[in-house]
N, C-alpha and C positions, 0 to 999 in steps of 0.2 A: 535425425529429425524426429524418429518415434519419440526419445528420450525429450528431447524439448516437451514435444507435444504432451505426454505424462506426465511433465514436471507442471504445468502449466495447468493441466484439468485437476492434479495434485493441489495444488496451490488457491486454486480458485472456485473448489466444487465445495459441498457438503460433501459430507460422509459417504455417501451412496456416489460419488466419481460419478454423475449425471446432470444433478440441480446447482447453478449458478449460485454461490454465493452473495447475493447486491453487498453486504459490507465487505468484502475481501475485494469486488471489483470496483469500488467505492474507494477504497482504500487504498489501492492501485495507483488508480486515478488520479488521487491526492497527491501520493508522495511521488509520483512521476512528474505533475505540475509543480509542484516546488521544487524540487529538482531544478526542474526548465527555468524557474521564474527566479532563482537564485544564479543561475548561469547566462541567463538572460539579462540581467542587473548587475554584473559584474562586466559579461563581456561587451554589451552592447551599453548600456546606460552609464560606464565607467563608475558605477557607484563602488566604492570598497567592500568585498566580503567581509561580513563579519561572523566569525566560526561560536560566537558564544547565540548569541540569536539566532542561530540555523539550530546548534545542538539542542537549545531549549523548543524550540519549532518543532524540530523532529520529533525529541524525545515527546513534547505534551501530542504528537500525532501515533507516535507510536501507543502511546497509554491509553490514547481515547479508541485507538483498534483492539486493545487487548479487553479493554471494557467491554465495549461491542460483543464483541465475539463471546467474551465470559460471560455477558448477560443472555446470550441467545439461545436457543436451543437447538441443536443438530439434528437432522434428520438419520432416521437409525441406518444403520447399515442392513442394505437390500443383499 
């Protein structure tokens, strides 16, 4: 459970493993709802997957976090 919990303030903190990152938990958030909302539209709304419009989805969600992040500044290490 420690390693969870590590991977996870890892993941989600600034530099200093204390302050919440808002775009990383933002970004969480996103790609966990589409997730759902593409699995949710498949299994329940019988709409057909389509893998070319998910990957272009993802990918422009992945690029708009890497932006994010590249434009931001991190808090120095405490």
């Amino acid at each position: 459970m420690d390693k969870i919990k590590k991977f996870l303030t890892d993941l989600l903190t600034e530099a200093d493993n204390h302050t919440f990152d808002l775009i990383k938990l933002l970004a969480l958030v996103a790609i966990i709802n589409g997730l759902y909302l593409a699995s949710y539209s498949v299994i329940v709304k019988d709409v057909p997957f389509n893998f070319q419009d998910f990957g272009v989805g993802v990918g422009l969600t992945f690029a708009g976090i890497a932006t994010a992040l590249g434009f931001k500044k991190e808090t120095p290490n405490a």
